[in-house]
N, C-alpha and C positions, 0 to 999 in steps of 0.2 A: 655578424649575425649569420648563424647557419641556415641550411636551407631548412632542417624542423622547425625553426622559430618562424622562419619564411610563411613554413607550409600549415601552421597551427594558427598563426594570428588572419591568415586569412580563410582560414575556417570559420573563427571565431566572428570574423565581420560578416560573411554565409547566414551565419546561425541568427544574426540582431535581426539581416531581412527579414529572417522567416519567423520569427517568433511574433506573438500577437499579444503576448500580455508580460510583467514580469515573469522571472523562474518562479514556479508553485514554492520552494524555498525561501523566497526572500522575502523577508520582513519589513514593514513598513518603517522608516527610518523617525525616531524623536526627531522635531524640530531642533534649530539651530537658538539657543536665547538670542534675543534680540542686544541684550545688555555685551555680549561678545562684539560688537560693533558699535556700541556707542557709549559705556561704561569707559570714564577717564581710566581709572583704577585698572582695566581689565589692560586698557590700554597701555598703561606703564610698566604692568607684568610684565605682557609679551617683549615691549622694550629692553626691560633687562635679562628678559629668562628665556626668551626665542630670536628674538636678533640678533643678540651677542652670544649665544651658541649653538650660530648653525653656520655654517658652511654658506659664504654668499659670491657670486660674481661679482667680481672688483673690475674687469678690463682685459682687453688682450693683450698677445705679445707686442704689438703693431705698436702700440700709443708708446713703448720703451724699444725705441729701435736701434740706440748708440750707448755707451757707456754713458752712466753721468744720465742718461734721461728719467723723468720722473712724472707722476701724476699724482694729485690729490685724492683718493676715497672720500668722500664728503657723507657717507651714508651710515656709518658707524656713530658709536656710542661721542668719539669724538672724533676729530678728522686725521688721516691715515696717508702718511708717504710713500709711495712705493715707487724703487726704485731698482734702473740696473746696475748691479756692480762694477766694478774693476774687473770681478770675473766672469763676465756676464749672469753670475745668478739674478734672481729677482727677488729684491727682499720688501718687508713691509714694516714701517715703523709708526708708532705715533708723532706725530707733526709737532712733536714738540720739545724745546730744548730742556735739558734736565738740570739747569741754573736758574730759571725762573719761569721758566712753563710758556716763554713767546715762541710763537711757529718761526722753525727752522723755513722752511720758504714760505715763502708771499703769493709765490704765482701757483693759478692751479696747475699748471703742465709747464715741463721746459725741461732743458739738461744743465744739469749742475758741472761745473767745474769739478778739479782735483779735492775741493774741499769744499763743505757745505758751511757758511758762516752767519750763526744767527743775528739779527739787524739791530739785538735788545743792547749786548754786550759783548759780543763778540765772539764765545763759544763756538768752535770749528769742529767738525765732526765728517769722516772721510763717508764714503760712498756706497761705506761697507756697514755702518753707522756707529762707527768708534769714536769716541772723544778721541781728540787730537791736539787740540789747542785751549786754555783758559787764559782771557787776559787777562791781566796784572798777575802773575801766580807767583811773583813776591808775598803776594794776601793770604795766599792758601799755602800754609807752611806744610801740613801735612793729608796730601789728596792723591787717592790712587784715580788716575783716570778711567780704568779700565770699570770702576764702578758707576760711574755716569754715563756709557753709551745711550745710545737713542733706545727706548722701550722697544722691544721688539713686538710684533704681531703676526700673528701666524698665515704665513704665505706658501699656498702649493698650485702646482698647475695641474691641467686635464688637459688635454693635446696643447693647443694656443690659449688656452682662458686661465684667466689667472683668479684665483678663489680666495677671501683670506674668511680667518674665523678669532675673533675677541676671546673664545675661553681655550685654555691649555688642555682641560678638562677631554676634550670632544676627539671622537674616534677619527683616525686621518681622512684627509679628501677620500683616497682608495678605496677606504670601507665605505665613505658615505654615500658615495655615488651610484655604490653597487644597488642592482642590478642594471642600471639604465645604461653605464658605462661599457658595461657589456653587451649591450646592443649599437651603442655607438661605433666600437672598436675597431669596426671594419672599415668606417671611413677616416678619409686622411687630415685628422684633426690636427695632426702637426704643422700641417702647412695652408691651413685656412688662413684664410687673408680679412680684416677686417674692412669692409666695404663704407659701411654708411653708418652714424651714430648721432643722436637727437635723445635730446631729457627735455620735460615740461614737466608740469604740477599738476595735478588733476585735483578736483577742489571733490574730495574724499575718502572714505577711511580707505585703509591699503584694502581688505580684503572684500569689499565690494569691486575690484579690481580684476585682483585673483581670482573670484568666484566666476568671475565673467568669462578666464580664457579657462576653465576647469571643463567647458560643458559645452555641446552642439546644441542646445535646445534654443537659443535663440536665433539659431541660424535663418529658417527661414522669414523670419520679422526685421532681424537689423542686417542683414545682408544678402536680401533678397537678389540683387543684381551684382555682388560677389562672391562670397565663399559657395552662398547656395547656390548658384547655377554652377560650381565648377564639383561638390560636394555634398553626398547623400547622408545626411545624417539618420535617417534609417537604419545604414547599415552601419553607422559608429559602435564598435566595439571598446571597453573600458578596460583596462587593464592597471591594477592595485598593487603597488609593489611596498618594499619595506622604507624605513625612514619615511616616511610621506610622500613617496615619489610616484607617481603615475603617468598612463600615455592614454591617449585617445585615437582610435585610429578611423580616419574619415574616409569611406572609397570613393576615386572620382567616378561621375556620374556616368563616362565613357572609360571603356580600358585604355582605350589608345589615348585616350586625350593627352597634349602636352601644349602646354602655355606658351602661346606663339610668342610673347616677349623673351620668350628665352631660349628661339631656335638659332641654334651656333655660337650660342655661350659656351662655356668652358664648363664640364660635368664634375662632377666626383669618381676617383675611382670607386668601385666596387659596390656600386648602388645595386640594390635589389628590386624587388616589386614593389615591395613594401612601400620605397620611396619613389618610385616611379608611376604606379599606380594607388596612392593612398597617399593620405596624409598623416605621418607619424606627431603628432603632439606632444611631445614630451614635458613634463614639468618634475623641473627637477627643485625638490622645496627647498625653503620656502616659496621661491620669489621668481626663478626664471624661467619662461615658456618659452621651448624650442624647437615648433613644426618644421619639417627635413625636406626639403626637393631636390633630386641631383643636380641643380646647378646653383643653391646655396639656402641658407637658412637665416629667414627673418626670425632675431631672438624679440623677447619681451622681460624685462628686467624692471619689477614694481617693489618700491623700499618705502614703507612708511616715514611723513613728516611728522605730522602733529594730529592729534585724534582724528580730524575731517580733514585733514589734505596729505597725497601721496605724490611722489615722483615716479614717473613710469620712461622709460628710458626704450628707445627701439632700435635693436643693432641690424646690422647684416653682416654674415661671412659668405665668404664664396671661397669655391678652390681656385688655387693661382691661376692667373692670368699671364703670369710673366713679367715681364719691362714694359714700362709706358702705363698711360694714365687705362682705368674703368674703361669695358665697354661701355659707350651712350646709352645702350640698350637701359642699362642700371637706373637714370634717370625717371625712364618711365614707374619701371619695375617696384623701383622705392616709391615712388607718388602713390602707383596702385595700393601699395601696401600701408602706404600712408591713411588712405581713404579706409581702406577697411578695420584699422585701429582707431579713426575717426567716430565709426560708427559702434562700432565696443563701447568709447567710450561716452556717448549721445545719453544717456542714461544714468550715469556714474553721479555726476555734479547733482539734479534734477533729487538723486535718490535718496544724496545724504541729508535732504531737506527731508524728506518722508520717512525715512527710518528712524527718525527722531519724533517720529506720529503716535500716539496712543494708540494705534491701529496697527502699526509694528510688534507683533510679541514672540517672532520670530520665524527663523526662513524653515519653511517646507520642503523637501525635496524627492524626486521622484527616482525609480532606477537607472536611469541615463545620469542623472547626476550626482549620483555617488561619489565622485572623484571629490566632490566639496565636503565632505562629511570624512571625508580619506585624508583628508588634507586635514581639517579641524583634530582629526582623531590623532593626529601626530603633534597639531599644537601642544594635547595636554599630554600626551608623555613627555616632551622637551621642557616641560614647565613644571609638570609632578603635581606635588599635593599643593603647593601654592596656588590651585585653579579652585576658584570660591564654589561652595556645591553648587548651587544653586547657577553655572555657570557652566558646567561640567559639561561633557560631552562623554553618553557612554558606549561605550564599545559594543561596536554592532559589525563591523565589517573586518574581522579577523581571519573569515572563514576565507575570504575575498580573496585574500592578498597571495598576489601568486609568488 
């Protein structure tokens, strides 16, 4: 990040102080349909036509730290292997053998031996995901192996984070991440360290979720005694970027202030103000929020279940530490953060009972939360004309997008 971008976003968060009404330009946003959140139909759209081709965080480098190791993706259209090679690439496969369709492993993490051997009939397949072995192939007079490798799935990385995407179809990681990646750049993502990681269910649709972490407005009601004492949303400035991606930037309430849980933690190189003084929120779409502090980043990673229940997943990276186990410190630091995604999501379960209300006909929103309407506006281009009119979402915020 240069020091222009430095010197312009916090201007930008200047100007939200002092402003007293929206900009005399901006227009009052259509409502969101209510039927985009509780419509079965809408919902198995976005399943096949926005899940499976967008770009999603699958895991870090950490969880594949030997040859032979591997994890399950359980968040795809079906479940996904990914593993490191022989050459330490990291590849991604469907979990399933190509003789009759039982998963090649059982376990959801572990490291595989020289060869991977499914438990149905024996098909072996190397590391790399090449057929290798068919028992009895007395039976199979004439079978080229090189035809039955494991399905591939499209796997690439951003510094340590590893991303896969279900269509061939879709522009590389490199394009999709742009612009946010280029504000990331200057920190040292190759060597972030995977700290802390928890999945639960939240008993509602994904995007009352994601609406949640898109916007400061409920700051001072559900986090009166955290985010808000440490953060003005006042001065949150909103920033619209291409593919659906956006940032939030929140100033803390003091310049000097710094989180006493993290004095004499281990920093990031090349932190600026930005991350030293504000809170950069990143969401990079559909699915992952990822606010920055110099001494590491509580991600937020939410993947639709089933129409009313989502999995909402909470990581942490930090820059190395070195040899030997986590500062203690981390202990606290995850609880704290623990409590304030608690309170996120107090609201969530409660809601999907009401949204299903006659009294529901759809979400309003105001100009701080634009970022939700930024985000929907990118739904229906990934999805095209298969978005039912009466479901549509029309383009309002092009002029926005910087």
């Amino acid at each position: 990040m240069n020091e222009d971008t430095v010197t312009m976003w916090v201007a930008r968060s200047r100007e939200e102080f002092a402003r007293t009404a929206p900009p005399t330009n901006f227009s009052p946003l259509p409502d969101i349909p209510a039927g985009r959140y509780v419509d079965p139909d809408f919902f198995a759209l976005e399943s096949k036509e926005l899940w499976r081709r967008s770009w999603l965080y699958a895991g870090h480098i950490d969880q594949l730290p030997e040859r032979g190791s591997y994890f399950i993706y359980p968040y795809g259209s079906a479940p996904v292997l990914i593993i490191r090679g022989d050459d330490d690439e990291i590849r991604a496969f469907y979990n399933t053998c190509r003789h009759r369709g039982a998963p090649v492993v059982r376990n959801l993490e572990g490291r595989a031996g020289p060869v991977l051997v499914c438990g149905y009939h024996g098909w072996s397949y190397d590391r790399q995901g090449a057929l290798r072995g068919v028992t009895e192939r007395r039976d199979w007079s004439s079978f080229d192996l090189k035809c039955r490798n494991l399905a591939p799935v499209r796997c690439e990385r951003f510094g340590n984070w590893i991303f896969l995407c279900e269509d061939s179809t879709v522009e590389p990681l490199s394009e999709f991440l742009e612009p946010v990646a280029r504000y990331l750049r200057h920190l040292p993502l190759r060597s972030l360290r995977l700290v802390h990681r928890r999945a639960f269910d939240v008993a509602c649709n994904v995007k009352l979720l994601i609406d949640n972490f898109l916007e400061a407005y409920h700051f001072k009601l559900l986090h009166p005694r955290t985010s808000d004492r440490i953060f003005d949303n006042q001065g949150t400035s909103v920033h619209l970027w291409p593919n659906g991606h956006s940032m939030m930037l929140s100033p803390n309430r003091r310049e000097d202030w710094v989180d006493p849980g993290t004095i004499g933690m281990p920093e990031m190189a090349n932190t600026t103000a930005i991350e030293r003084q504000y809170n950069p929120s990143y969401s990079l779409f559909p699915n992952l929020i990822v606010p920055i502090s110099p001494s590491g980043m509580p991600c937020v990673a939410i993947w639709p279940k089933t129409l009313r229940t989502s999995v909402m997943e909470v990581l942490w990276f930090a820059p190395d530490w070195g040899g030997g186990p986590r500062d203690p410190l981390w202990d606290t630091r995850i609880a704290n953060f623990d409590r304030i995604v608690d309170e996120d999501i107090q609201f969530a379960e409660p809601m999907q009972a009401t949204i299903e209300s006659p009294g529901f006909i759809g979400v309003t929103l105001s100009y701080q939360e634009r970022r939700i309407y930024h985000w929907h506006e990118e739904v229906d281009r990934r999805i095209g004309r298969a978005v039912p009119c009466a479901l549509r979402i029309p383009p309002r915020l092009r002029s926005y997008v910087e």
